[in-house]
N, CA, C and O atoms as CSV, one atom per row, in Angstrom:
chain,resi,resn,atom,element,x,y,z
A,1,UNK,N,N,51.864,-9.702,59.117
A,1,UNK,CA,C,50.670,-9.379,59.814
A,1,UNK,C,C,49.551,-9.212,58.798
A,1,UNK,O,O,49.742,-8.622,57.734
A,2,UNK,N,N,48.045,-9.891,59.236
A,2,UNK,CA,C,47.293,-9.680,58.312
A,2,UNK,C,C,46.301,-8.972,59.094
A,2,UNK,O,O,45.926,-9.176,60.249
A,3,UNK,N,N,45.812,-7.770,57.926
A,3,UNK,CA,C,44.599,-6.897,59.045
A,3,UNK,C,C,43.445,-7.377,57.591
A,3,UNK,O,O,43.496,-7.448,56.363
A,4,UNK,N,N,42.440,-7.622,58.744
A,4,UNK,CA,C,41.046,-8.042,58.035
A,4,UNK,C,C,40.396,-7.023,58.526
A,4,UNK,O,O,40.689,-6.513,59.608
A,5,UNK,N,N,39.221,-6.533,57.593
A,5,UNK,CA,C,38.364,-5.314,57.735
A,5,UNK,C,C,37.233,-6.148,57.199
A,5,UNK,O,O,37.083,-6.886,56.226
A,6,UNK,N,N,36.352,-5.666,58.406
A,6,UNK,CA,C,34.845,-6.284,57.569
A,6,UNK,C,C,34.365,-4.993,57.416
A,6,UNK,O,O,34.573,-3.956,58.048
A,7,UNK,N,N,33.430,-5.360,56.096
A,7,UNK,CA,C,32.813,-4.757,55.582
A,7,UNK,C,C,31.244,-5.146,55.507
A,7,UNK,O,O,30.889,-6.226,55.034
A,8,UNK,N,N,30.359,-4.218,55.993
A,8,UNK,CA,C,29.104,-4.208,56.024
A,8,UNK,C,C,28.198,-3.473,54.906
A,8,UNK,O,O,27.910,-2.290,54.725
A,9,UNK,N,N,27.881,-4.639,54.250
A,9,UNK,CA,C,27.173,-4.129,52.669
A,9,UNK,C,C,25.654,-3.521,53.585
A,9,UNK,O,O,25.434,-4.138,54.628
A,10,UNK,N,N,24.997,-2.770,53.352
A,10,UNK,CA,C,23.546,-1.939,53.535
A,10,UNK,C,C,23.051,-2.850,52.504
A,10,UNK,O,O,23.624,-3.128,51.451
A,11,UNK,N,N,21.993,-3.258,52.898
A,11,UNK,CA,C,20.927,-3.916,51.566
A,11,UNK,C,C,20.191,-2.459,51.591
A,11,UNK,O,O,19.839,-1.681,52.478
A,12,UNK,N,N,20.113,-2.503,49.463
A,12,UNK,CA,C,19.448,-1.258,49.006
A,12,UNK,C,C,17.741,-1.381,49.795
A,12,UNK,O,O,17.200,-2.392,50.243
A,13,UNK,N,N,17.252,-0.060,49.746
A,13,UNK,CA,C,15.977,0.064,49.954
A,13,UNK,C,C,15.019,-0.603,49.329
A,13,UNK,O,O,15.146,-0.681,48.107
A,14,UNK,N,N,13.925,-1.202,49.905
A,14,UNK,CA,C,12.944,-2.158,48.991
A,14,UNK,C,C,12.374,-0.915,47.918
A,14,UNK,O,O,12.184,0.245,48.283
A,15,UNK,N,N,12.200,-1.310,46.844
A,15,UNK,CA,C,11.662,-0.770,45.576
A,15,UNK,C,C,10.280,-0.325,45.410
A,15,UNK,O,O,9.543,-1.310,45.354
A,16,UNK,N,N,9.589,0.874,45.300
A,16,UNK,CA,C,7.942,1.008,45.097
A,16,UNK,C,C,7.252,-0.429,44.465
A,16,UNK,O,O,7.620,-1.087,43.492
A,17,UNK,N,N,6.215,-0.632,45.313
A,17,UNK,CA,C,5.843,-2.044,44.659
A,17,UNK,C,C,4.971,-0.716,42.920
A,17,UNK,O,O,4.404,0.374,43.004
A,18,UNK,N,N,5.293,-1.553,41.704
A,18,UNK,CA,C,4.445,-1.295,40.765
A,18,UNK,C,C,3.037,-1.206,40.634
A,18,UNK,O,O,2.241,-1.837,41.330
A,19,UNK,N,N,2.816,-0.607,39.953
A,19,UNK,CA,C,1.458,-0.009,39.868
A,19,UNK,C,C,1.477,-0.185,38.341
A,19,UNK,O,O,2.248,0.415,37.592
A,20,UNK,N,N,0.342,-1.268,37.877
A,20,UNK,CA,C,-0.101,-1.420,36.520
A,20,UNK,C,C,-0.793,-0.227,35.875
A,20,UNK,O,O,-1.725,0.353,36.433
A,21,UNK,N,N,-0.454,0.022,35.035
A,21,UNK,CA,C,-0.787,1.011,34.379
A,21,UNK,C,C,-1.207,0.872,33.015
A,21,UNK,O,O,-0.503,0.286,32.193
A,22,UNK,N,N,-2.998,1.689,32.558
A,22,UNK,CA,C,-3.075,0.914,31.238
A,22,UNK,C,C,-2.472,1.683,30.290
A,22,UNK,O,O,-1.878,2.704,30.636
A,23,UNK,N,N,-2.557,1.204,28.635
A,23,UNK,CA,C,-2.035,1.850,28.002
A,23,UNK,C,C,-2.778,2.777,27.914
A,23,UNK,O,O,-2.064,3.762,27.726
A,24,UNK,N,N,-4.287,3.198,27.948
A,24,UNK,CA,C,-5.109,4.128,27.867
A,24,UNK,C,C,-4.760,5.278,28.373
A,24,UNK,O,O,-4.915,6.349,27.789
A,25,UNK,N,N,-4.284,5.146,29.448
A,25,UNK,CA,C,-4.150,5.897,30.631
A,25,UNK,C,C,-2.407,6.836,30.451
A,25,UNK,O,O,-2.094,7.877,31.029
A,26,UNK,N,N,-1.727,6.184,29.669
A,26,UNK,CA,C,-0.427,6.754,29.347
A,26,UNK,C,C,-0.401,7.252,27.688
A,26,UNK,O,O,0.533,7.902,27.218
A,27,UNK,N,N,-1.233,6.954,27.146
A,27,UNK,CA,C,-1.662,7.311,25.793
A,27,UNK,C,C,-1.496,9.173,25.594
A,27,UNK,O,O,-1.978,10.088,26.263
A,28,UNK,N,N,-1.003,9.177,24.925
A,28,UNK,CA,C,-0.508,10.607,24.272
A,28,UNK,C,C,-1.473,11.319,23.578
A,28,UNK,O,O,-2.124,10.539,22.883
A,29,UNK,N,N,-1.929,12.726,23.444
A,29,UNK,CA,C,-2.715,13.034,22.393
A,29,UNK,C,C,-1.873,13.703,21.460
A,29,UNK,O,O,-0.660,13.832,21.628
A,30,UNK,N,N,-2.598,14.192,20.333
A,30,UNK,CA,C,-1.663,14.459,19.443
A,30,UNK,C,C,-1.875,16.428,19.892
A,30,UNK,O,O,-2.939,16.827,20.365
A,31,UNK,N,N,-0.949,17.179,19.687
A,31,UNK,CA,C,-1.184,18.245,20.166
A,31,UNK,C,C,-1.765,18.785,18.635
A,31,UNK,O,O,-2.053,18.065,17.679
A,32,UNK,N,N,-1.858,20.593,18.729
A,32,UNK,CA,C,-2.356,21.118,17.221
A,32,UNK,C,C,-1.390,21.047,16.450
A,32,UNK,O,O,-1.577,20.461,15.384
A,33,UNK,N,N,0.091,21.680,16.771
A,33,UNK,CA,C,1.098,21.697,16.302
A,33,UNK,C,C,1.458,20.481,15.628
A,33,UNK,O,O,2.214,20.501,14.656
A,34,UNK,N,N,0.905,19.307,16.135
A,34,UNK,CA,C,1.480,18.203,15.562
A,34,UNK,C,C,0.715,18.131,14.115
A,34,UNK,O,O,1.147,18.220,12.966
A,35,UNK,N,N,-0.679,17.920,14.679
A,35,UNK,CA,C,-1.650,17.814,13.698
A,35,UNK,C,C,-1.701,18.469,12.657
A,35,UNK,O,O,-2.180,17.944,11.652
A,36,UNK,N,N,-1.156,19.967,12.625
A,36,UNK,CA,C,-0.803,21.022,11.783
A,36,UNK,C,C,0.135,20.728,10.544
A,36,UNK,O,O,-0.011,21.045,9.363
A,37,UNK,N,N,1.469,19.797,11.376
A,37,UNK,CA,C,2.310,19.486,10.506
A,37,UNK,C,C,2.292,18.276,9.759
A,37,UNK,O,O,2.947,17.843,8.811
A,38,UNK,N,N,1.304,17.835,10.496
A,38,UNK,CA,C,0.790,16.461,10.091
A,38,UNK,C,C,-0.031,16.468,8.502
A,38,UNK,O,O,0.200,15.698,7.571
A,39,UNK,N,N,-0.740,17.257,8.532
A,39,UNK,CA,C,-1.771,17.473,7.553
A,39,UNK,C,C,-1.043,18.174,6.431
A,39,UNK,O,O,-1.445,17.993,5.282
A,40,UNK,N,N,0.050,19.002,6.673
A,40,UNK,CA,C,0.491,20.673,6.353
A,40,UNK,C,C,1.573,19.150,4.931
A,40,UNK,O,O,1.512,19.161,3.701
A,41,UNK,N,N,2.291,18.243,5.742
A,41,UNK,CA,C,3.104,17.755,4.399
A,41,UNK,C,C,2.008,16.450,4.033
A,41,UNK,O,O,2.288,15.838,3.003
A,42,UNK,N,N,1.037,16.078,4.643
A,42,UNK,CA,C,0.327,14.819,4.127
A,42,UNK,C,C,-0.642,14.905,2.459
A,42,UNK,O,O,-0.867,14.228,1.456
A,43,UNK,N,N,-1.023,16.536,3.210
A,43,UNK,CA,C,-1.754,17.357,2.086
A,43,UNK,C,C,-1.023,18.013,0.644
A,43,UNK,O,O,-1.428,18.088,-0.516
A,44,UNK,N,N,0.178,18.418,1.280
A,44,UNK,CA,C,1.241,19.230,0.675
A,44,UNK,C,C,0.262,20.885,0.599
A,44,UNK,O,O,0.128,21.704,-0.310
A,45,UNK,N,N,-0.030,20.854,1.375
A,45,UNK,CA,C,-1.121,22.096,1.337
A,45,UNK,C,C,-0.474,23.093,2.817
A,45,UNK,O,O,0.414,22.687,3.567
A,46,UNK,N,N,-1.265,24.570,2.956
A,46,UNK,CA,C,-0.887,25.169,4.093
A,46,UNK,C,C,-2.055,25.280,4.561
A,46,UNK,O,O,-3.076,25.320,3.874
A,47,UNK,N,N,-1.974,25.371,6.459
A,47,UNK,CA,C,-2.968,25.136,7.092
A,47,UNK,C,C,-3.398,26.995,7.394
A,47,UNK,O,O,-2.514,27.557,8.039
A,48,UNK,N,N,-4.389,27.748,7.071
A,48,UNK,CA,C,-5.026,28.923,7.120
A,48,UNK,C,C,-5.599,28.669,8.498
A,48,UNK,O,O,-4.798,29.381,9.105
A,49,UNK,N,N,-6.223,28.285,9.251
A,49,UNK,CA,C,-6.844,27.966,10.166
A,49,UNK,C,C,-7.241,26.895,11.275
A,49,UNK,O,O,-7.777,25.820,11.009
A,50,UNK,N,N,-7.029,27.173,12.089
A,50,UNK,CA,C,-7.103,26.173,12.819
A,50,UNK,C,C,-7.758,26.063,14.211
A,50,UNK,O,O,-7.303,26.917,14.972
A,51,UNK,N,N,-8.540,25.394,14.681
A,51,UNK,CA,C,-9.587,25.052,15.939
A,51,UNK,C,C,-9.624,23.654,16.689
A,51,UNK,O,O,-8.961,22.728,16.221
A,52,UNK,N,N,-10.174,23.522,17.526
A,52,UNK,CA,C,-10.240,22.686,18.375
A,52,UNK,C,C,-11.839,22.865,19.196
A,52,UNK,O,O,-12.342,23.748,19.890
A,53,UNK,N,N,-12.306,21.469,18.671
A,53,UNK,CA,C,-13.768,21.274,19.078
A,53,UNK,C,C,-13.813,20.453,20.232
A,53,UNK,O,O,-12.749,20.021,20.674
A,54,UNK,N,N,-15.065,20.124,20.879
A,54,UNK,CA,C,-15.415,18.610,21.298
A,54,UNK,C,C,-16.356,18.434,20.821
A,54,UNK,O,O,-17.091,19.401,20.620
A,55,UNK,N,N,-16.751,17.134,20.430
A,55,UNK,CA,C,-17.093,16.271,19.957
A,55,UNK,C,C,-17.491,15.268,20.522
A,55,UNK,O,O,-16.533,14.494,20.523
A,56,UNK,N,N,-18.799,14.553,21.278
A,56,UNK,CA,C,-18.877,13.120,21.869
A,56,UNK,C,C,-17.746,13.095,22.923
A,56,UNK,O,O,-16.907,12.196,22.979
A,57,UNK,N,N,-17.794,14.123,23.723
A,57,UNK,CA,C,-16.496,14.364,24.792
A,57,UNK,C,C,-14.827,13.991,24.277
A,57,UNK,O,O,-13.801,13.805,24.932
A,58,UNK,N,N,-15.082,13.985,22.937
A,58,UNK,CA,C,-13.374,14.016,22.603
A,58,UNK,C,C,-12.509,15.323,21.827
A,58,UNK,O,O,-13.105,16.315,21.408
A,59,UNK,N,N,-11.754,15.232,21.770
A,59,UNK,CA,C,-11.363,16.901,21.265
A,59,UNK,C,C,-11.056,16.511,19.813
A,59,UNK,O,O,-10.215,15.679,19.472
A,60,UNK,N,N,-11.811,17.187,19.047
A,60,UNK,CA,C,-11.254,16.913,17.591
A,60,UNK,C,C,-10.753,18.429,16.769
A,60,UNK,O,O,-11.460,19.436,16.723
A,61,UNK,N,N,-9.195,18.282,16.074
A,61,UNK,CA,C,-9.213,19.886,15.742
A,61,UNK,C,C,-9.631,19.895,13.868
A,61,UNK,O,O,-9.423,19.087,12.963
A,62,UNK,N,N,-10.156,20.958,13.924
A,62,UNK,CA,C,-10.762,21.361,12.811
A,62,UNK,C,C,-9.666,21.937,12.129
A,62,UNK,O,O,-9.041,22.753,12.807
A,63,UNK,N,N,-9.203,21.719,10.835
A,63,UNK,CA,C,-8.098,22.178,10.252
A,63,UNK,C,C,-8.784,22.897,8.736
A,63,UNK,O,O,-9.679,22.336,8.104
A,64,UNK,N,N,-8.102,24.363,8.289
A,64,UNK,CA,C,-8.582,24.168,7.045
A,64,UNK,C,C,-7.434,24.510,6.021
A,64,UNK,O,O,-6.842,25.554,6.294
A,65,UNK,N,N,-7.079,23.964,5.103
A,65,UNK,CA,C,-6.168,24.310,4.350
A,65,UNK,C,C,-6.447,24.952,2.990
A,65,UNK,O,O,-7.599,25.109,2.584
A,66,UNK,N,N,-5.361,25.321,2.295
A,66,UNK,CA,C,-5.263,26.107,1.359
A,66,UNK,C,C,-4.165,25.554,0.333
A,66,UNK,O,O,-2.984,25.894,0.414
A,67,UNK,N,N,-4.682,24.618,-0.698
A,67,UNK,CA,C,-3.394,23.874,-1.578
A,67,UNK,C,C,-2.571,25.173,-2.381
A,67,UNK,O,O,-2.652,26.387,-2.193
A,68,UNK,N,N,-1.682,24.309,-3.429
A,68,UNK,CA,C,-1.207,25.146,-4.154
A,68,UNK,C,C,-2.331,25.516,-5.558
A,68,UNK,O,O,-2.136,26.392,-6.400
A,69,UNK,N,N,-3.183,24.832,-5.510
A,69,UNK,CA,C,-4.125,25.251,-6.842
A,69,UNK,C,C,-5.042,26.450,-6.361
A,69,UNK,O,O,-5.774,27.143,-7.068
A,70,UNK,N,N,-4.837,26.532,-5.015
A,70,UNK,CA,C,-5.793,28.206,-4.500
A,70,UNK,C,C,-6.849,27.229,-3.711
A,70,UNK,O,O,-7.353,27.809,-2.749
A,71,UNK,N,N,-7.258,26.011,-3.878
A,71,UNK,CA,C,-8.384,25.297,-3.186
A,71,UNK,C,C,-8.213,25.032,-1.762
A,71,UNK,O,O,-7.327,24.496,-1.096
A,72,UNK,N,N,-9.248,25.533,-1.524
A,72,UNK,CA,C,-9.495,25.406,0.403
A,72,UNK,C,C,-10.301,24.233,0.984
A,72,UNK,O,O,-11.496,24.030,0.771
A,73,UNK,N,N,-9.501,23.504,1.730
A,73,UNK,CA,C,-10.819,22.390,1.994
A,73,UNK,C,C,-10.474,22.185,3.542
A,73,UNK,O,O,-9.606,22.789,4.171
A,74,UNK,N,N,-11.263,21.292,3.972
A,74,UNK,CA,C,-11.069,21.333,5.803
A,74,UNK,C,C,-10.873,20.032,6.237
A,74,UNK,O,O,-11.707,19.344,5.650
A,75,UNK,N,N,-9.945,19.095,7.235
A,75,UNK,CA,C,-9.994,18.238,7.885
A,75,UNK,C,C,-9.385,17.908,8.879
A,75,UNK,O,O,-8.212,18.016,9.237
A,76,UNK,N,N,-10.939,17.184,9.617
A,76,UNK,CA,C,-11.072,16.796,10.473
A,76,UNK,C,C,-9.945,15.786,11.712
A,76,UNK,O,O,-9.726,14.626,11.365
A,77,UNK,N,N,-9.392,16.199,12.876
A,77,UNK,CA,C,-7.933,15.122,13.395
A,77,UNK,C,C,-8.837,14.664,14.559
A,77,UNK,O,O,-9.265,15.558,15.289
A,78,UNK,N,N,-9.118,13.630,14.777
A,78,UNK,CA,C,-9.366,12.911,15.813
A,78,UNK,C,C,-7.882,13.010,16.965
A,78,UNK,O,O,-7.097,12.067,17.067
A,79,UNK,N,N,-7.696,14.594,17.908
A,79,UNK,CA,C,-6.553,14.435,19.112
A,79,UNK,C,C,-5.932,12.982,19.848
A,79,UNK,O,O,-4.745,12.694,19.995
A,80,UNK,N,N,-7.105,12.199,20.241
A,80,UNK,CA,C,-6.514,11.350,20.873
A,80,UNK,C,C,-5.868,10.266,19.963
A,80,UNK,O,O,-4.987,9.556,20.447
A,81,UNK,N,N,-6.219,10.116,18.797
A,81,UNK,CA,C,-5.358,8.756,18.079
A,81,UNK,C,C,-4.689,9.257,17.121
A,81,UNK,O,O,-3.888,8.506,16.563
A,82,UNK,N,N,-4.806,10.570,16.679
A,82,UNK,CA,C,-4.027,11.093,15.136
A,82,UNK,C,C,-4.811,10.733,13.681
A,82,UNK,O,O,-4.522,11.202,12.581
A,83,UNK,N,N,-5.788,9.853,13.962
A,83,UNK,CA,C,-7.117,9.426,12.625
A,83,UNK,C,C,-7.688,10.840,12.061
A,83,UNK,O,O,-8.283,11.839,12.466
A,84,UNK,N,N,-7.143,10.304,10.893
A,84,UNK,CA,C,-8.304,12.057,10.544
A,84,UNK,C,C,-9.431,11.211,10.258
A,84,UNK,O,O,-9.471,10.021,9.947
A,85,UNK,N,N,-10.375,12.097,10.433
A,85,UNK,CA,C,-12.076,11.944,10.302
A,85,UNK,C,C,-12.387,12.313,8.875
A,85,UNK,O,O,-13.551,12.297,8.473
């Protein structure tokens, strides 16, 4: 005796149609913390201070450091791309 069973596959649910998205728009900023550590081994210096401006409607953080020779100097992180100024 042969027993046949059908089987009824469900077709999956249609999929969200996509939505283009620019890279602008998914673009990351750099946070302070980053920028901090960023500068903190680029410099080999320690960061004493630290702020966050705007600028031409962009956020730029003001960093100032303190090397190992005792010298203090300050620079500038452009948030949205990681460029220091």
């Amino acid at each position: 005796m042969l027993i046949v069973a059908a089987v009824w596959a469900a077709s999956p649910p249609p999929s969200p149609p996509s939505v283009p998205v620019s890279r602008k728009a998914v673009a990351r900023h750099l946070t302070m913390d980053q920028a901090v550590r960023m500068v903190e081994r680029r410099y080999n210096a320690r960061v004493v201070r630290a702020e966050s401006i705007k600028r031409a409607g962009q956020t730029v953080y003001v960093l100032r450091l303190l090397d190992r020779a005792g010298r203090v100097f300050t620079v500038r992180i452009d948030a949205s791309s990681g460029r220091i100024l």
